[in-house]
N, C-alpha and C positions, 0 to 999 in steps of 0.2 A: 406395411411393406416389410419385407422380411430383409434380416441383415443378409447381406454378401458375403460369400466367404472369403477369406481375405487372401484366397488363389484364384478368386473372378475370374484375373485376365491370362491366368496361367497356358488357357488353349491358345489363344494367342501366341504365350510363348512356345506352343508345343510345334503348330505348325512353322515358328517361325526359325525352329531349329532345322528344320527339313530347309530352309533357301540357307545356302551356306556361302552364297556370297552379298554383299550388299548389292539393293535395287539399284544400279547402273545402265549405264549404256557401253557398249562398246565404242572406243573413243580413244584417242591422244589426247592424254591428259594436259599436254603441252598447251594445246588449244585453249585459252581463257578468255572469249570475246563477251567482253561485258552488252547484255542485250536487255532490255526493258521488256518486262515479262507482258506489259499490254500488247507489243507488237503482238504474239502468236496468236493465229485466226482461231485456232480452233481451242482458244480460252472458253471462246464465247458459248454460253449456256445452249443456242441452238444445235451446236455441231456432238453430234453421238456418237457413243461407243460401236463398233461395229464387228472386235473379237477380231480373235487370230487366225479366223481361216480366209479375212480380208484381208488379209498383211501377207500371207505365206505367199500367193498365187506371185508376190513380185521379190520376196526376200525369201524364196524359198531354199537357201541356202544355211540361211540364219535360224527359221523357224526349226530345222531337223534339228542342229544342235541345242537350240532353246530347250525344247522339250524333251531334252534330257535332262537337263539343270534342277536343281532343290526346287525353283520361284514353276519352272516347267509340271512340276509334277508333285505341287502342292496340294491341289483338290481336286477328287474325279467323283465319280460315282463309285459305289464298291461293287469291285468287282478281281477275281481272282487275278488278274493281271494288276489291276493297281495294288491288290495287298502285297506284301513282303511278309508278313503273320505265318508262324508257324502254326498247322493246325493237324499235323498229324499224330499228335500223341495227346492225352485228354487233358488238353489246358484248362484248369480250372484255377480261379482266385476267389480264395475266401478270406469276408472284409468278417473281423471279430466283432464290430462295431456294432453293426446291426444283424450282427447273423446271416447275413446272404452268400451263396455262392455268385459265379460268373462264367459263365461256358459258352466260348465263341465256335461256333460252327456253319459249315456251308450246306445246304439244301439245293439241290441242283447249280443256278447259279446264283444264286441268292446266300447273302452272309446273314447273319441271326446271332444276337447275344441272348442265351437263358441265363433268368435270375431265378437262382431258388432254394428253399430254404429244409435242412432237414432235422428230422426229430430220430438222431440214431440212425435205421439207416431206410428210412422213410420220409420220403417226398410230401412235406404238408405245405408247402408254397412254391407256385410255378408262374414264374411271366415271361413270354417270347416276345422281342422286337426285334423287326428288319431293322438292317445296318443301312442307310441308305448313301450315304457318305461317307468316303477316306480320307481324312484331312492328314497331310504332311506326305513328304517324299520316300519315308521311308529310308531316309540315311541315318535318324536320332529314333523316329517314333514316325507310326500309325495310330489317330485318332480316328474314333467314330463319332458320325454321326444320324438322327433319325429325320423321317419329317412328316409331319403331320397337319396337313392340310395346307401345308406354309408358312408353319410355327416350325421351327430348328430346334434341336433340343441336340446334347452332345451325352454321349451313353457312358456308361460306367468301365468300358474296357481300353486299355492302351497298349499297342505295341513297343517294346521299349529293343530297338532292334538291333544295340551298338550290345548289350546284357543278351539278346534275343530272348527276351522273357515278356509274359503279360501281367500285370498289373492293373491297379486302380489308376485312373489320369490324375496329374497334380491337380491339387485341393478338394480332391475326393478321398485323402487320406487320414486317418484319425479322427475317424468320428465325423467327417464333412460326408457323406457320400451322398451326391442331390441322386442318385441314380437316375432315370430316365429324363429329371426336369430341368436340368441347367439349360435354361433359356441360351440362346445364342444370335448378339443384337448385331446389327451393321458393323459397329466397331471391330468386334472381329473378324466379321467374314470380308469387310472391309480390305486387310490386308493378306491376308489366309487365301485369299482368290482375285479374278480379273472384276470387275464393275459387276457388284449385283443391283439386280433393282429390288430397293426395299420397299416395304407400307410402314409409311412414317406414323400413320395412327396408331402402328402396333409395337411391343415391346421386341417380338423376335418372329414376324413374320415375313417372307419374302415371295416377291412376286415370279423371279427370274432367278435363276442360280448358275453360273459358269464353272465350267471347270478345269478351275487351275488360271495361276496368276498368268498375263498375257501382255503382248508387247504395250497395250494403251497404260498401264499402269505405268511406266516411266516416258511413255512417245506423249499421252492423254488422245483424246478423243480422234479416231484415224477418218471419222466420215468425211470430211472434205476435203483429206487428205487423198484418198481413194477415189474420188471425184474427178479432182482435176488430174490426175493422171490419168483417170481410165478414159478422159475428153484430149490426154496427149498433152496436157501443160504441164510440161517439163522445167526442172533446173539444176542448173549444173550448180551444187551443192560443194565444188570446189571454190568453186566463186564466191558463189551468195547463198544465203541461207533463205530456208523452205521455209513460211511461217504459216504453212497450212498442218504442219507437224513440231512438234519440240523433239530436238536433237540435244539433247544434255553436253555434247561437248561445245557447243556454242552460247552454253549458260554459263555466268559468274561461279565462281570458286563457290560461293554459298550457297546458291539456284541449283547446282550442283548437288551438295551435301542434303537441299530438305530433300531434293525426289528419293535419296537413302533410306533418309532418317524417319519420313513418312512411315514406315513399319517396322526398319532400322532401331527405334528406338521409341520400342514399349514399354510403359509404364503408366502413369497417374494422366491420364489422356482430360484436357479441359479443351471441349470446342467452342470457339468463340460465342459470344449473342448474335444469333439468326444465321446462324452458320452449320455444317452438317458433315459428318466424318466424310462423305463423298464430295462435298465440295471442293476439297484441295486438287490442284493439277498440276502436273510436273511443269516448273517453271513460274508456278507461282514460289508465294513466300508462305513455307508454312506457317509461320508464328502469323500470321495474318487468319487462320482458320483454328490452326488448333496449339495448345502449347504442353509441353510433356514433363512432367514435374518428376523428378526420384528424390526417396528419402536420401540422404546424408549423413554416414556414420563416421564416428572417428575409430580406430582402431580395426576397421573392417575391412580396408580398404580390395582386399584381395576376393573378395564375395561381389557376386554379378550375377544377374537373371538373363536369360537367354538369349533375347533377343535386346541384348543392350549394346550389339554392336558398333555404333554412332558414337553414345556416350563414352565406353572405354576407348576409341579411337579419339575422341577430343581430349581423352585425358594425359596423351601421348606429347613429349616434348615435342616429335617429328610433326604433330599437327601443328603445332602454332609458330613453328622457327619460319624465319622471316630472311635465314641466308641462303636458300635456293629458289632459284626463277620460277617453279611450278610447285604448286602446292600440293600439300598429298592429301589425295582423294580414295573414297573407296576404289575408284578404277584407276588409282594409281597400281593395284596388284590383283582387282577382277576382271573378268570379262565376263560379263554378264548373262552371255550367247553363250557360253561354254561351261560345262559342269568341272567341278572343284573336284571330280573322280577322276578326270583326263587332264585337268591339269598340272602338270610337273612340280614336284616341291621347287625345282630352278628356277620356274619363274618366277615365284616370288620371292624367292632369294635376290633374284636379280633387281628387282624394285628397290629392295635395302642396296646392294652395291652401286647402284645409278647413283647414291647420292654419298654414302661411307666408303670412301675410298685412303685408299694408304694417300695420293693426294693431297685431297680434301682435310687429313691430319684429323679425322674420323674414325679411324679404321677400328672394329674391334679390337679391346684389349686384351681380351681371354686370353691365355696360356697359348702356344702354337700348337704345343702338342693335341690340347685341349680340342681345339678347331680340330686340328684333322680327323681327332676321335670322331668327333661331333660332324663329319665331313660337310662343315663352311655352314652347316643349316642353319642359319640366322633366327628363321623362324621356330624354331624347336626350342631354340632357350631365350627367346626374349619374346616370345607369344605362347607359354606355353597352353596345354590344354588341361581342362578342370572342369570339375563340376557345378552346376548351378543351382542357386539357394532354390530356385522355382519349381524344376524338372528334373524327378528324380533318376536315378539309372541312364544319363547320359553325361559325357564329355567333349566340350566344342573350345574350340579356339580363344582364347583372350585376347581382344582386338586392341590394349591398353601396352602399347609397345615400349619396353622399359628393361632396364639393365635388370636383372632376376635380382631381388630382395635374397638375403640369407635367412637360412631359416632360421626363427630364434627356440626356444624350449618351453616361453613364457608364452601364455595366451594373454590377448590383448583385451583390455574389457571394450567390448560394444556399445559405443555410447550415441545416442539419437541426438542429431544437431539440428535436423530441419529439412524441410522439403525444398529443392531449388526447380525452379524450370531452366531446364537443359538451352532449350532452341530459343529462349527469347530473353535477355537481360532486363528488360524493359517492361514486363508482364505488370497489370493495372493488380491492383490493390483487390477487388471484387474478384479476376481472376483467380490470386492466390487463395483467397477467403472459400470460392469452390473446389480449388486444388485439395486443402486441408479435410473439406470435409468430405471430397471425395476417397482420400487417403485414410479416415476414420472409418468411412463405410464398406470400401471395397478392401483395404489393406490390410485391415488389423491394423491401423493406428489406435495409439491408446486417448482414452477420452483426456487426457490434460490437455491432448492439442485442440480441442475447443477453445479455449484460451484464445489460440494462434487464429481461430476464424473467427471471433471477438473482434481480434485486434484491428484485424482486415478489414472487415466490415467499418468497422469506424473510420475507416479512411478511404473510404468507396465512397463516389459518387453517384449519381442516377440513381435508378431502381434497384434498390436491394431485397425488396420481397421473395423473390422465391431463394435467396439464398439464407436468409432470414429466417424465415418461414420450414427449410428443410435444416438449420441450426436445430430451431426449438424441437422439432420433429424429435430427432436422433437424441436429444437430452428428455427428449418425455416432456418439456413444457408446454404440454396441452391448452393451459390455460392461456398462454400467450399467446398461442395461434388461432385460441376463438376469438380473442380479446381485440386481433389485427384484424380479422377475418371479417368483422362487424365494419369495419371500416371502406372493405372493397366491394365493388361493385360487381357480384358475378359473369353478369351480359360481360365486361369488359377483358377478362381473365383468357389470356392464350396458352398457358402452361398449366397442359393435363395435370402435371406430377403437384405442381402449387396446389392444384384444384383435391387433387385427391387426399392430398395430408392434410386441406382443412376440411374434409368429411370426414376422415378418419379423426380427427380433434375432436367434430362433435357426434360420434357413435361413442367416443368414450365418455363421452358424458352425457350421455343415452339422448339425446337432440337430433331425435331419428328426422324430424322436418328439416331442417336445416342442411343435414346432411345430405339427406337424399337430394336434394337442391347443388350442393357442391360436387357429388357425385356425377347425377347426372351432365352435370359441365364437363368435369374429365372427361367421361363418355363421349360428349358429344365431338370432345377435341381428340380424343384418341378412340375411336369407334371400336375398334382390334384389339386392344389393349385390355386383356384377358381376365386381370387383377381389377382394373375398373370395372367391367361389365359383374364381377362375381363382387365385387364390392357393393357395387346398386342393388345386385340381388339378393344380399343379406338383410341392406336396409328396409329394402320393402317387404319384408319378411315379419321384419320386425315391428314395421308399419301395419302389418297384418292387409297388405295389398295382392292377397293369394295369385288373382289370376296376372298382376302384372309381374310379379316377384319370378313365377310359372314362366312367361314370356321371354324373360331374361334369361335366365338362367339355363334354359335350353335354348334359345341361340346362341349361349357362351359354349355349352356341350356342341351344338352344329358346327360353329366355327373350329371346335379342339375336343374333341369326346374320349382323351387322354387326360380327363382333370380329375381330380378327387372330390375339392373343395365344390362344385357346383351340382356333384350327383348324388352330394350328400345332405346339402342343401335343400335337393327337391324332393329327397327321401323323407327329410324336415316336413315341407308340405305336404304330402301323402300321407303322413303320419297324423297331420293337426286335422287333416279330412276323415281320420279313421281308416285311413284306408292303408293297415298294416302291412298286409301283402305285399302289395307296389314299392313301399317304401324299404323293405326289405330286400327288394328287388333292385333298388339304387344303392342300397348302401352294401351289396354283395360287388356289384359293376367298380365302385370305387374301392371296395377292399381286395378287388382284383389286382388294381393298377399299384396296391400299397396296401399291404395285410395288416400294419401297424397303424392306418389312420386314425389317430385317436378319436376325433367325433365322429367318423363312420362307426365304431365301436361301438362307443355309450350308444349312440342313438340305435343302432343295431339290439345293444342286449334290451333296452326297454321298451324298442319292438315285440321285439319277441315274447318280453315279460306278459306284458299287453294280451298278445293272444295265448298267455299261460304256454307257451313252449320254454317253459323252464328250465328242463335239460342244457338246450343249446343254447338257452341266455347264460347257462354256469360257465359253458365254454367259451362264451364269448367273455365275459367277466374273466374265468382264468386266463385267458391272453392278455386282456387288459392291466390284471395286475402285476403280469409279469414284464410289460415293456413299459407301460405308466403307474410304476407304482406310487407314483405323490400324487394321482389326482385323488383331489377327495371325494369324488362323486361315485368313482370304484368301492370305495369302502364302505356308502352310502349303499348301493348295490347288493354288495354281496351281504350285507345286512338284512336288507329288504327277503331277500333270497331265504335266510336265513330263520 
C-alpha cells in the first residue's frame, strides 16, 4: 500500500474553503428545544435522499438564494459557467519536480488539462484529460476533477482565485504530484457535495454523483418529508415540530454544532466500527459515528487548516461563557440560505453587539479613536483573516474570536504535544490507537508516535487485529503479521484492508500460496477495489498461473484502463509467452499514462533487447537512468548493451 501524502485530505480542505459559512439552518438561534434525536422519522435507514429539486417546488424562495452560497455551488460538472478560471492568456504550470508542464484549456465545451513534458523546445511527452468536475465555489479555489468509469481521481490543476493564478492543488507540491491518480474516496466527496451513492467494495468508485452540497445535508433525508405533504399532511411548525424533517433550530445547542462540524471540522477523520462517513444525519450525535482528532502544538497556536472552522470557534471564550441565555452557534452570525458576498459586514457586527454591550460592562476597550478608524468592525480585528498551513494562495477568516495577540519579534518553537479528538472527550482507547496511526499515514506524523499506538492498544478492549495488524504493517514488521496471520481463520475475515496486508506479509516473503489465499479474501470483500485486484494479479504471476493472472488483470484494465501497474503486468505475460510485440504494446499504453513508469521501462528495454532492437532499448535505458538513476538493474543494462 503506498504511503499517503501527508496533504490526503487537503481537497477536502479546498472545497471547503468555497462554503464560507458553517453547515446551518436558517434559524433563531434563541430557540433551544432539547429534542431526542430518535423521535425524527426520517433517521430511519428506509427514508431516502431525494435532492434539491424535491425541496425547491415548496421553499422556492430559499432554494434561489441557496444556490448562490459557497455550500450552493460547491460541485457541478465543469462547465464554462461553473468555472471562475482564467483561461485567456496561456496558463501554463511547471512543477520542477518531475519535469511536467500543465495547460488548462476549453474545446468547444469541454475543459481539458494537458500534461507535458519538453526537451528545449520539443514536445517529447503529451497526455490529455477531460475535466469532468469543478469542485469548490470559486470564491478561494476551483478544483478539478476526472472520471473514469466511476473511479474519481482529482487532476493536477487548481484555480487559486483570491491570487487569480493556477497552480499545483495542495500536497501536489514539492515533489508530491500524484498527477492524474489521487484517488478520491466517500470521505471527501462526502462533504464537498449532497448524498453520493458510493460502491463500498471500492477504494474510490461511485455509483451517483450530485451536484453541489444540498438542503438533505443539514434537513437529512427529505422523502417522507415530501410525501406527506404532497398527500396535504400539514403542520403548523409554530406549534409543533415536523419529525418527518430535522429543523436544526429545534435541536439542542450540541445537535446543533455536529450538523456544522460534520465537514465544519476536517482533519484526522476515525469512523466508528461498522459505521460509514454517510451514515451520520443531522440530528444525530456525531461522535456516535465518527470522531475528529487534530494534532496539538504549543507555540503555534495562530496556524489553522481550512476548514477548521468548528475547532477555532470552540476555542473562543464567547463559545463556552455560560453568562448569556443563548449560546453562540454558527447561526448565531450565518444564514446558511444566503451567501457571505450579500451579506453586510453589520450583520455580523451585530451578533458581537447583541451580547458586548457598554451595558453588559463588555464593551470593547480599544482606543475610541481607534474604533472609529476601524469603523466599530468587530470582526476585522478580533477574527482576522490569514492564511492556511493546508492551501496555499488563499486567505479566510479565523473563526477563534479573541482579543488580537501583539506581535512579538521572537519565533515560537513548535513543539508536538499530541493528537486530541475535538467532538468527543470520551473517545475509547482503540479509537485513539487508529486516530495515531491514521495521523502517521496520512499526515506526516513522525514514526515515534508509534509508541502512542502501542500505548493505546494495550488498553483496548475487543478486537484489536486490524489495528494491530496495520501497526506492524507501517513499521515493516512482516514477520509479525504472518506470525498472527497463522492464527486467523480466513473464511471469517470481513476487512479487505486486514486481508490485504497479510498477503502482502507473505509475497514479501515470497509465500506466493498463502498469499494468493489472503488476497483473494480482500478481493472477494472488496470486488472494485483496484489495488486488490492488481495485487492478485501479480501473485498469480508469480504462481506462474498465466491464464488466471490474464483474467484478472484485464478485468482490473475493464473496470479502470487508466492504470499502469496492470498493463504492465500483462506486458509481463506476453513477454514470458515470447510474444515481444504484444508486450511492447502494453508497456507503450502504460508509459503513455506515466512516461517515468519504472517497470514499464526495464521490462520495455529488455523487450526490446530481446528482439535485438537495440537502438531504442539505448533510449529507453537513457531515460531510465536519467529519472531512476539508483536502480541497479539500469546499470546491469546498459552493460549488457555495452
Amino acid at each position: 500500500m503506498r504511503k499517503v501524502s501527508s496533504h490526503i485530505l487537503t481537497l477536502t480542505s479546498i472545497v471547503l474553503i468555497s462554503i464560507v459559512t458553517f453547515i446551518n439552518l436558517f434559524c433563531n438561534q434563541q430557540t433551544r428545544n432539547q429534542t431526542p434525536e430518535e423521535t425524527y422519522l426520517n433517521h430511519n435507514d428506509t427514508v431516502k435522499y431525494v435532492g434539491i429539486n424535491s425541496c425547491k417546488n415548496c421553499h422556492y424562495d430559499i432554494y434561489k438564494t441557496f444556490i448562490e452560497t459557497g455550500m450552493g455551488q460547491s460541485f457541478n460538472i465543469a462547465s464554462k459557467q461553473k468555472s471562475v478560471a482564467n483561461f485567456k492568456s496561456h496558463q501554463v504550470v511547471y512543477d520542477k519536480f518531475n519535469d511536467m508542464h500543465y495547460y488548462p484549456f476549453w474545446k468547444n465545451d469541454s475543459m481539458y488539462i494537458m500534461e507535458y513534458r519538453l526537451d528545449k523546445k520539443d514536445t517529447t511527452y503529451k497526455r490529455i484529460e477531460r475535466v469532468d468536475y469543478i469542485v469548490g465555489s470559486g470564491q478561494h479555489t476551483n478544483s478539478h476533477m476526472m472520471n473514469s468509469n466511476g473511479y474519481i481521481y482529482q487532476m493536477p490543476l487548481t484555480w487559486y482565485a483570491q491570487k487569480k493564478q493556477w497552480d499545483l492543488p495542495p500536497g501536489f507540491e514539492n515533489g508530491q504530484n500524484s498527477r492524474f491518480n489521487r484517488a478520491i474516496g466517500i470521505e471527501c466527496m462526502s462533504c464537498h457535495n449532497a448524498m453520493p451513492q458510493f460502491d463500498n467494495t471500492s477504494n474510490n468508485k461511485f455509483i451517483t454523483i450530485p451536484r453541489g452540497i444540498d438542503c438533505e445535508r443539514c434537513h437529512g433525508p427529505g422523502e417522507l418529508h415530501v410525501k406527506e405533504k404532497s398527500a396535504g399532511v400539514l403542520i403548523d411548525t409554530s406549534k409543533n415540530i415536523d419529525y418527518t424533517i430535522v429543523n436544526p433550530k429545534k435541536l439542542s445547542f450540541e445537535l446543533q454544532i455536529d450538523v456544522c462540524q460534520r465537514c465544519h471540522l476536517q482533519g484526522n477523520a476515525i469512523v466508528k466500527e461498522g459505521k460509514q462517513f454517510t451514515d451520520f444525519k443531522p440530528g444525530k450525535k456525531l461522535s456516535d459515528y465518527i470522531d475528529v482528532y487534530m494534532p496539538k502544538y504549543e507555540g503555534r497556536e495562530d496556524e489553522f487548516i481550512m476548514a477548521s472552522h468548528a475547532q477555532r470557534l470552540q476555542m473562543s471564550n464567547c463559545f463556552g461563557s455560560n453568562q448569556h441565555t443563548s449560546k453562540l452557534t454558527c447561526i448565531t452570525c450565518h444564514n446558511p440560505h444566503v451567501s457571505v458576498k450579500v451579506t453586510g459586514t453589520q450583520v455580523f457586527n451585530n451578533s458581537c453587539n447583541s451580547c458586548h454591550t457598554t451595558q453588559q460592562n463588555n464593551y470593547c476597550t480599544e482606543k475610541k479613536e481607534l474604533l472609529q478608524t476601524a469603523k466599530y468592525n468587530c470582526v476585522k480585528c478580533h477574527m482576522p483573516k490569514s492564511g492556511t498551513i493546508d492551501i496555499p494562495h488563499v486567505s479566510v477568516t479565523d473563526h477563534w474570536i479573541r482579543v488580537p495577540a501583539k506581535k512579538e519579534a521572537k519565533e515560537d518553537i513548535k513543539k508536538f504535544v499530541g493528537i486530541y479528538c475535538i467532538n468527543n472527550q470520551e473517545s475509547d482507547a482503540l479509537t485513539r490507537a487508529n486516530a495515531y496511526l491514521n495521523y502517521i499515514e496520512k499526515f506526516g506524523g513522525k514514526s515515534s508516535n508509534f509508541d502512542s499506538v502501542t500505548f493505546y492498544l494495550t488498553q483496548s478492549t475487543g478486537n484489536t487485529n486490524n489495528t494491530q495488524i496495520h501497526l506492524w504493517y507501517l513499521q515493516n514488521e512482516f514477520g509479525k503479521i504472518r506470525k498472527t496471520a497463522l492464527s486467523l481463520t480466513i473464511e471469517e475475515q470481513t476487512n479487505g484492508w486486514l486481508c490485504y496486508r497479510i498477503g502482502r506479509a507473505f509475497v514479501l516473503n515470497n509465500n506466493f500460496d498463502i498469499a494468493k489465499k489472503w488476497y483473494n479474501k480482500a478481493v472477494n470483500i472488496m470486488p472494485n477495489n483496484l489495488d486488490f485486484i492488481n495485487a492478485l494479479g501479480g501473485v498469480l504471476i508469480n504462481l506462474n498461473e498465466i491464464e488466471s493472472a490474464k483474467q484478472i488483470l484485464q478485468s482490473s484494465i475493464a473496470k479502470n484502463p487508466k492504470q499502469t501497474e496492470p498493463l504492465t503486468n500483462l506486458g509481463f505475460l506476453n513477454a514470458k509467452q515470447n510474444d515481444f510485440i504484444q508486450a511492447i504494446n502494453y508497456y507503450n499504453q502504460a508509459l503513455k499514462l506515466d512516461p517515468d513508469y519504472e517497470q514499464a521501462l526495464l521490462n520495455k528495454a529488455a523487450a526490446l533487447i530481446a528482439i535485438n532492437n537495440r537502438n531504442e532499448a539505448k533510449n529507453v535505458i537513457l531515460h531510465l537512468s536519467k529519472k531512476h538513476p539508483n536502480n541497479p538493474t539500469v546499470k546491469q543494462l546498459i552493460q549488457f548493451l555495452n
